[in-house]
C-alpha positions in Angstrom: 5.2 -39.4 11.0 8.2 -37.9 13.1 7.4 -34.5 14.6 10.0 -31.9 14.2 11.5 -29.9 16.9 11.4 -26.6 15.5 10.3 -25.0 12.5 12.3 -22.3 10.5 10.1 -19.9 8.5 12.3 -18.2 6.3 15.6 -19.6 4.7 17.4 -16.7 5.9 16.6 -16.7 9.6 18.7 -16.8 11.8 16.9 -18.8 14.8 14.2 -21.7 14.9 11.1 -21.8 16.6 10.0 -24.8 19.6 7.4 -26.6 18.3 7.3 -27.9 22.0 9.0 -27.3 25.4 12.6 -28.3 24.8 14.8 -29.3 27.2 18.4 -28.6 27.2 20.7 -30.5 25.1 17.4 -31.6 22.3 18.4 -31.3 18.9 17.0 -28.4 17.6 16.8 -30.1 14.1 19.7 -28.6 12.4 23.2 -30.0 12.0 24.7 -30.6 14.8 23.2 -27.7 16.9 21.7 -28.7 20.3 19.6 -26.5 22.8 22.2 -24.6 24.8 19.4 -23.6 27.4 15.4 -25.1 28.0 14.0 -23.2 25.4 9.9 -22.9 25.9 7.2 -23.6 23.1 7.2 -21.1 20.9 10.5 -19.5 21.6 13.5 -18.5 19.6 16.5 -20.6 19.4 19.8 -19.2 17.8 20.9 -21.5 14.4 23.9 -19.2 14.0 26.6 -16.8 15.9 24.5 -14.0 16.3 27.5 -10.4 17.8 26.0 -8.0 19.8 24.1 -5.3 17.7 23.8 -7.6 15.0 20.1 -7.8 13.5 18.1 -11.6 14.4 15.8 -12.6 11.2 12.6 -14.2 11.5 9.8 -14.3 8.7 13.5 -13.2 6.5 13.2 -9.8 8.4 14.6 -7.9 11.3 12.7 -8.7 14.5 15.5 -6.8 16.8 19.1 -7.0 17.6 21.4 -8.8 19.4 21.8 -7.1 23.0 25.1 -9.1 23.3 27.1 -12.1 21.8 24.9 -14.9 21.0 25.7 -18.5 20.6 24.3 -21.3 18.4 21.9 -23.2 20.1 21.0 -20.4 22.4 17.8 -19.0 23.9 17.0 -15.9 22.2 14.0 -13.9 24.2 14.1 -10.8 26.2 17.4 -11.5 27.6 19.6 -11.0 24.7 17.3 -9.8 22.1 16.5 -5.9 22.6 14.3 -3.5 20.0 15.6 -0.6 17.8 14.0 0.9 15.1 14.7 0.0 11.5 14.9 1.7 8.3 12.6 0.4 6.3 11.7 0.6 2.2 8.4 0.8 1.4 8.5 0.2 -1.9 4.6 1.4 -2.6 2.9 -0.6 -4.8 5.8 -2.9 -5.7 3.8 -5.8 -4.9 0.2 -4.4 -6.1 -1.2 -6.7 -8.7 -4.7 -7.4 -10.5 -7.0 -9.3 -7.9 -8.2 -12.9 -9.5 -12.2 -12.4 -8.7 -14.5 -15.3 -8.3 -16.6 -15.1 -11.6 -20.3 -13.6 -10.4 -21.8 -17.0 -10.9 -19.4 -18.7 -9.1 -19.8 -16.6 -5.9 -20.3 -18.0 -2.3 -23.3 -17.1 -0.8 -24.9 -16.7 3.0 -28.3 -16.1 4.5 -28.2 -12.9 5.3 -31.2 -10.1 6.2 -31.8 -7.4 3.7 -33.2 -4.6 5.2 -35.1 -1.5 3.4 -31.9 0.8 2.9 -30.4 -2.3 0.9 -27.6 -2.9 3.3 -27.4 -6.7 4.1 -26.8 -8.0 8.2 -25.8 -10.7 9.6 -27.9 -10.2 12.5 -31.1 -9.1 14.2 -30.5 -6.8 17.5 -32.7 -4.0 18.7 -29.4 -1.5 20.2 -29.5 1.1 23.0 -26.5 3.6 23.1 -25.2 6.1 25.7 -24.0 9.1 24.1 -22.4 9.5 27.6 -21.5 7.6 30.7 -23.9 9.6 32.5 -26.9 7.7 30.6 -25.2 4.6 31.0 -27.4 3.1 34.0 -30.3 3.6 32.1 -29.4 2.2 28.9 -28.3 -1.1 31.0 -31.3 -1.1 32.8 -33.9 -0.8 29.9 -32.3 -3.7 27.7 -32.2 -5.5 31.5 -35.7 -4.9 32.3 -36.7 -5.8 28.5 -34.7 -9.4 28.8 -36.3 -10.4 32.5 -39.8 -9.7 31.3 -39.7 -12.5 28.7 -41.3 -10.6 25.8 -38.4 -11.5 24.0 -40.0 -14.9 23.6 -42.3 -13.8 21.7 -40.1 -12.5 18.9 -37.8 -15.3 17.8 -36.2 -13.2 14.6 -34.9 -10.6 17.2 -31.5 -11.5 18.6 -31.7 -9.5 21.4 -32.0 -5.8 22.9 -27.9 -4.8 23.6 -27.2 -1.7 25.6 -23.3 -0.2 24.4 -22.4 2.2 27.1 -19.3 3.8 28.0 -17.2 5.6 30.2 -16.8 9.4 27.9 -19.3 11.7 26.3 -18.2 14.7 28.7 -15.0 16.4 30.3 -13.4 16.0 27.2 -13.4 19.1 24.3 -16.2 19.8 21.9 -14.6 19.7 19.0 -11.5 17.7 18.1 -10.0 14.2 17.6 -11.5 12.7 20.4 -14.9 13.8 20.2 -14.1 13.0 16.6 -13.9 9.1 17.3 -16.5 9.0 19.6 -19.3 10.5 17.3 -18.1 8.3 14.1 -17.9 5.5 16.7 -21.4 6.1 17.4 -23.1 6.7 14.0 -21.5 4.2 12.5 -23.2 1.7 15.5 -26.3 3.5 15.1 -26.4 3.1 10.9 -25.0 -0.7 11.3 -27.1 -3.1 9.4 -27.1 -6.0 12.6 -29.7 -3.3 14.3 -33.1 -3.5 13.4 -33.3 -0.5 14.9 -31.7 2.3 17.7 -32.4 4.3 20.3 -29.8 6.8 21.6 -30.1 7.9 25.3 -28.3 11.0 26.7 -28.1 13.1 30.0 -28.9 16.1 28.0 -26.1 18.4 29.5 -23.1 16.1 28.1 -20.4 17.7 25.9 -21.6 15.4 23.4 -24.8 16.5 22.8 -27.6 13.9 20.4 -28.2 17.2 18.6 -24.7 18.0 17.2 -24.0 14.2 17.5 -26.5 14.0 14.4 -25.9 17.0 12.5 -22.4 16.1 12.4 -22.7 12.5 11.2 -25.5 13.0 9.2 -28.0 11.3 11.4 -32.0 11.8 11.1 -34.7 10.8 13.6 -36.8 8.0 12.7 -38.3 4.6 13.3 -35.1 3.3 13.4 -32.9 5.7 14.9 -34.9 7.0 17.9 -32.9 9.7 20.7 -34.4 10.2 23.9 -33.0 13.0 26.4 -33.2 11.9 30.3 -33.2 15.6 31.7 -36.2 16.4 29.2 -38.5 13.2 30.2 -38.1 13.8 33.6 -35.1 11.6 34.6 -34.5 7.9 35.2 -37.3 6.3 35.9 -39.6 8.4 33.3 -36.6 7.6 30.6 -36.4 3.7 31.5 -40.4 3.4 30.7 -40.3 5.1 27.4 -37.4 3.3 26.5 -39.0 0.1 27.3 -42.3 1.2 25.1 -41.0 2.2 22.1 -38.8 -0.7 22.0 -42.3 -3.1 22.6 -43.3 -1.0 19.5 -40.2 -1.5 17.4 -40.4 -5.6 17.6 -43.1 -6.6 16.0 -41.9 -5.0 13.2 -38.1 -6.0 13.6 -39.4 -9.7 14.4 -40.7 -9.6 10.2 -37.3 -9.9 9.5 -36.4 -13.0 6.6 -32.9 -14.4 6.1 -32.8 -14.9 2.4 -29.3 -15.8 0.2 -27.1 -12.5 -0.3 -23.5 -12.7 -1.7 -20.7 -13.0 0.4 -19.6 -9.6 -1.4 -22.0 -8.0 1.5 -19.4 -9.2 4.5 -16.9 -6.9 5.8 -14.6 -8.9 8.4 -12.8 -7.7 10.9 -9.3 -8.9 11.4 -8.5 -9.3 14.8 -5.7 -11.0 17.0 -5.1 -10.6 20.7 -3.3 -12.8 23.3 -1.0 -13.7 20.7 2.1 -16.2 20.9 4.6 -16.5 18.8 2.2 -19.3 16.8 0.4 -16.5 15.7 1.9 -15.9 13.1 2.9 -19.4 11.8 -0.7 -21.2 11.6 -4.3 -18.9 12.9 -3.1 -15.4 11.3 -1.7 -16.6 7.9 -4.7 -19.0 7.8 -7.3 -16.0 8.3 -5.5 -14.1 5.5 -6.0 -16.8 3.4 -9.5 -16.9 4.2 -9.4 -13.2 3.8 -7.7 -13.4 0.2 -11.0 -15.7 -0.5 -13.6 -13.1 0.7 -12.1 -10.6 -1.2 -11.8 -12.4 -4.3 -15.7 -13.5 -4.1 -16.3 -9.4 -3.8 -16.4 -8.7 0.1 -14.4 -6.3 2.2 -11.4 -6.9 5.1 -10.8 -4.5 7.7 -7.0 -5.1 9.5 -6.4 -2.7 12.0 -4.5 -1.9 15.7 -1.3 -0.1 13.9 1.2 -0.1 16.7 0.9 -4.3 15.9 1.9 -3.8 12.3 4.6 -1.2 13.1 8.1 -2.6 11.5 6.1 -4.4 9.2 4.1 -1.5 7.8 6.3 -1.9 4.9 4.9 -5.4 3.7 1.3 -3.1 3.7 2.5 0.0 1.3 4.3 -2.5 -1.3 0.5 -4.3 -1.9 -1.1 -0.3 -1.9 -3.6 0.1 -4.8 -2.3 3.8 -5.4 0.6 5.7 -3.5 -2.2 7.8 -1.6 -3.2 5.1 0.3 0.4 4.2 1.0 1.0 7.4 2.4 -2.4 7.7 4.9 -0.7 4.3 6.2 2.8 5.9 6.5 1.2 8.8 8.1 -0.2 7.5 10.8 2.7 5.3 11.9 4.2 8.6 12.1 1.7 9.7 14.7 1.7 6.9 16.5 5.4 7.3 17.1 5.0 10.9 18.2 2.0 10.3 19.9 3.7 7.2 22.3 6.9 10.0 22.4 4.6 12.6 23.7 2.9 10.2 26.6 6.3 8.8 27.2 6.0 5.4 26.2 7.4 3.8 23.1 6.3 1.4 20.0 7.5 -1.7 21.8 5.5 -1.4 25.3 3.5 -3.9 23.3 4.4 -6.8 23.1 2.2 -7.5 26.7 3.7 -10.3 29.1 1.3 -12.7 28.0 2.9 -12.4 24.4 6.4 -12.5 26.0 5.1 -15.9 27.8 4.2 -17.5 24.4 7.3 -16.6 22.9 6.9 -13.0 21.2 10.0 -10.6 22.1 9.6 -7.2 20.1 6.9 -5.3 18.2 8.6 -5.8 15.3 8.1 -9.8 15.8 4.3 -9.4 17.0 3.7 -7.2 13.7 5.0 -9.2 11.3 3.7 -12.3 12.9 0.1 -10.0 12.9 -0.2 -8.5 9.3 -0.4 -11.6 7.8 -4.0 -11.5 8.6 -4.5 -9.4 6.2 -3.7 -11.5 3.1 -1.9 -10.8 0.2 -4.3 -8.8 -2.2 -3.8 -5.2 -2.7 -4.6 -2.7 0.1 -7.4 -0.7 -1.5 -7.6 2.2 1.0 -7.0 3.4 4.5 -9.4 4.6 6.9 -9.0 6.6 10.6 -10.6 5.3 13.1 -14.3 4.0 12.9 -14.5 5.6 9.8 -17.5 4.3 7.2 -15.6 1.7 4.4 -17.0 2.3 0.8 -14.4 0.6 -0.9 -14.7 -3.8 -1.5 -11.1 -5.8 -1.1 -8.6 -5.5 1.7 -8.5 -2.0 4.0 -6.7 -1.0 7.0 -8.3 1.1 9.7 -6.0 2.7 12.0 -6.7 1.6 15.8 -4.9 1.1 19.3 -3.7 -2.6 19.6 -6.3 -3.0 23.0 -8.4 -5.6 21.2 -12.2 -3.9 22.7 -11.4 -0.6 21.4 -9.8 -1.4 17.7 -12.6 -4.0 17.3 -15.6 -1.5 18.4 -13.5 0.6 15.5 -14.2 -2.2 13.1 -17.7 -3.0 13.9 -18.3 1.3 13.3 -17.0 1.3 10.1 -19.4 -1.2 8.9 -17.7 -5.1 9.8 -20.9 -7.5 10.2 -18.7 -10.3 10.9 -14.9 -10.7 13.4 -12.5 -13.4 13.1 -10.6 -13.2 16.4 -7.3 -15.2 16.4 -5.5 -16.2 19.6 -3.0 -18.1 21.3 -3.0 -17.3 24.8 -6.9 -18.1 25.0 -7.8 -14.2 24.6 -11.9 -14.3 25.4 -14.6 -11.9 23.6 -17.0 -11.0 21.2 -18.3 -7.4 19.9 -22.5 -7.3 19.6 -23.9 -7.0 16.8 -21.3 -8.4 14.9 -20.8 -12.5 15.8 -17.0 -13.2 16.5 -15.3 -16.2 15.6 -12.3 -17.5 17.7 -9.5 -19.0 16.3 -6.8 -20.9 18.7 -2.9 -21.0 17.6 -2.4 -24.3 19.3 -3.8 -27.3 19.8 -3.1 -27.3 23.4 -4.9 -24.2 24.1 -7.8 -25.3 22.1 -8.1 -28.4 24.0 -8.3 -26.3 27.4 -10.7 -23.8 26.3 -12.4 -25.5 23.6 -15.8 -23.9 25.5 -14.4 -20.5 23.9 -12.4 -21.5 20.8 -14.5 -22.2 17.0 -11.4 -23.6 15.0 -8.3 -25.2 16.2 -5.2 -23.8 13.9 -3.0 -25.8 15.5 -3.5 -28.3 13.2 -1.2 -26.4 11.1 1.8 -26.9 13.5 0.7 -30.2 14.3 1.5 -31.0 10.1 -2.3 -32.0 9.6 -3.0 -29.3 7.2 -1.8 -26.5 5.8 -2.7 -23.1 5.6 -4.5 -23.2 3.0 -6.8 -26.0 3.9 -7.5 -24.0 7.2 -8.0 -21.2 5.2 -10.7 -22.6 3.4 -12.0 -23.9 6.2 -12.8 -20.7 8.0 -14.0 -19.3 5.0 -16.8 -22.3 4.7 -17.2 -21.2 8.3 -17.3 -17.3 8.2 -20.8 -18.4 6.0 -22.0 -20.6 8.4 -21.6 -17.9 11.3 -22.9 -15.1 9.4 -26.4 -17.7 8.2 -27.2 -17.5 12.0 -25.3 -19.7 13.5 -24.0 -19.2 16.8 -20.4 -18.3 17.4 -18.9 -19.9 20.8 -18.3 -15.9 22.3 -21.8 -15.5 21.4 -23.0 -18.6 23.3 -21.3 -17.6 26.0 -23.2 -14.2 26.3 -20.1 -11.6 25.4 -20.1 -8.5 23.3 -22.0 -5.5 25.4 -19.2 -4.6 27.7 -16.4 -5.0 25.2 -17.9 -1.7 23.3 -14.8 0.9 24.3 -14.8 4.1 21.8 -11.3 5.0 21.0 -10.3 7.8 23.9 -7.8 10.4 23.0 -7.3 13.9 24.8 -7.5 14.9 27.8 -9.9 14.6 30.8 -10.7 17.9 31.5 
């Protein structure tokens, strides 16, 4: 079969996308328009006239404007293509429609661990968390300490001991939005079904203190949530050696653990791209919201976040809201995000980075629209701030920075036992205790860091299936993963250092 040149996406667009690295004068698959310029995988070609401060389409919707007059045939990128907001029309709930559930006895299923409480994991880690960077050390050093000595062996159901440290818990206020994320951040870590059990470790003089850590999230000493203060057991050393005992007497216990068949109503996924190229959004994100769409309809829960990467296309996200509430949370907080990038002197289209400009992405607006698609196309059933606890089954968006560490530590806090993780540029990571599964763009980046990559979604550019099939293929895979198999990032020992608590506020 022929391969094309370019693809268009949308009937009303305005330029066509490289399929491959095309050199000047190569047909660009229209009539009679040729390449003007090289135009680079993944980047924009003009099929039209384009005047300056004319709008460019892609998806059928604004991606930017024309910084001057642009000829058919012509490389459109950073050059000639510049960002301005747009008016947008919500339209809340215009899209909103009954979701087609998976009758009960029809529903996929996993084998997952059902602890006491009733929640339902999809794996087995012993955690250690700093409630500031002044524990941090020892938190490292006990699940170090615990891993050299081999006991481990001993316990096969146990994944693993994983310290989460970080670089806050002081000089920063008492009270307030950031001290806010930090303790949800926390609780919702310390409550998460993939940990057997918890212990918390703390300085003892930190502005955030274990005490009001706990009575503000609710939290309650027990076998399984466990804090231990390193100013009242008489400092490192004396803190490292309790640590290490009462997590020798947690294992035996966490080692009893069964996995037995549990609906896949129990996942919550995390939606997740980073080092995206302008592939992104033709064949790995539209893929995962179809695989999305399927989780949801078989009873389970989606989490999309990082809402500077769906600004300009927030619109596409209040027309599928369940109720015009949860339209308006969404709408809200692109509004603070807009003064909050104002007040630090920055602005919505910082992102995209220059690895996205490399693969072809120009403007937020073209990164968002080419990133919501992960989320599907059933309705949005609510809206949540930043690692806040999700309640509510079908599709949800959590509002988070686009920095891939700290939106996906957001994720895993509200609850997500499972990531999908798209990328084209060959973004590497993974977020203990929740396995992540990679996802490549293009097949020549899955081919170079296949080591890293679970599913090629190339295939979809390459015409050898289509979104759909790869949709159904990451759902078949998402069960496999969250069974107990072993996801590539996990293989490869990531997901302790990528834990990064949202920071906001100042440094005092």
């Amino acid at each position: 079969m022929e391969r094309l040149n370019t693809i268009r996406l949308h009937e009303t667009d305005n330029v066509v996308v490289a399929v491959r690295d095309l050199e000047q004068g190569t047909s660009l698959g229209e009539h009679n328009l040729f390449a003007r310029q090289d135009v680079p995988r993944g980047h924009k070609a003009a099929t039209a006239p384009i005047a300056k401060g004319d709008p460019v389409l892609k998806y059928g919707q604004v991606i930017g404007f024309a910084a001057r007059d642009i000829d058919p045939g012509e490389h459109i990128h950073t050059q000639n293509l510049e960002f301005k907001a747009v008016e947008l029309d919500y339209a809340i709930g215009a899209d909103a429609k009954p979701t087609e559930f998976v009758p009960e006895a029809e529903r996929a299923t996993f084998m997952g661990i059902r602890r006491a409480n009733g929640r339902i994991a999809t794996r087995n880690y012993i955690g250690i968390l700093s409630s500031v960077n002044c524990s941090a050390t020892v938190a490292k050093a006990v699940s170090s300490q615990i891993d050299r000595s081999g006991i481990l062996n001993d316990y096969p159901n146990v994944d693993g001991v994983v310290a989460l440290t970080h670089g806050t818990g002081c000089g920063m206020a008492a009270e307030g939005q950031g001290m806010d994320h930090l303790r949800r951040t926390l609780a919702g870590f310390a409550r998460h079904p993939n940990f057997a059990a918890v212990l918390i470790i703390g300085l003892g003089c930190e502005g955030n203190q274990i005490s009001r850590l706990m009575e503000a999230e609710g939290l309650e000493e027990s076998a399984h949530f466990q804090p231990l203060v390193m100013q009242e057991l008489g400092g490192t050393t004396a803190t490292v050696k309790e640590a290490i005992a009462r997590i020798k007497a947690i294992l035996p216990e966490a080692n009893k653990m069964e996995r037995t068949p549990c609906p896949a109503s129990a996942l919550k996924l995390g939606l997740q791209c980073g080092g995206s190229d302008a592939f992104s959004g033709i064949s790995a994100n539209p893929a995962l919201g179809y695989a999305a769409d399927l989780l949801v309809r078989h009873g389970g829960t989606a989490i999309l976040a990082e809402t500077p990467e769906i600004y300009g296309a927030e619109h596409l996200l209040t027309r599928r809201a369940e109720d015009p509430e949860v339209a308006h949370k969404l709408i809200d907080m692109i509004h603070w995000w807009e003064d909050y990038t104002a007040r630090n002197a920055g602005s919505m289209d910082n992102n995209p980075s220059p690895g996205n400009k490399a693969g072809g992405l120009t403007t937020i607006l073209e990164k968002s629209l080419g990133a919501a698609v992960k989320g599907g196309l059933t309705n949005m059933v609510d809206v949540l701030r930043y690692a806040e606890p999700s309640t509510k089954p079908g599709f949800v968006f959590m509002d988070s920075p686009g920095y891939d560490p700290v939106s996906v530590t957001g994720q895993v806090a509200s609850g997500c036992n499972l990531v999908v993780f798209t990328t084209g540029r060959g973004s590497c990571f993974g977020c203990r205790p929740s396995p992540s599964i990679k996802l490549a763009t293009n097949t020549p980046m899955y081919e170079r860091m296949v080591d890293d990559m679970d599913i090629n979604c190339g295939t979809i550019i390459d015409g050898e299936e289509n979104v759909a099939q790869a949709g159904k293929r990451i759902f078949d895979h998402m069960l496999r993963i969250a069974s107990g198999e072993r996801s590539k990032s996990e293989q490869l020992g990531y997901g302790e250092d990528e834990f990064t608590p949202w920071v906001v506020g100042a440094v005092m």
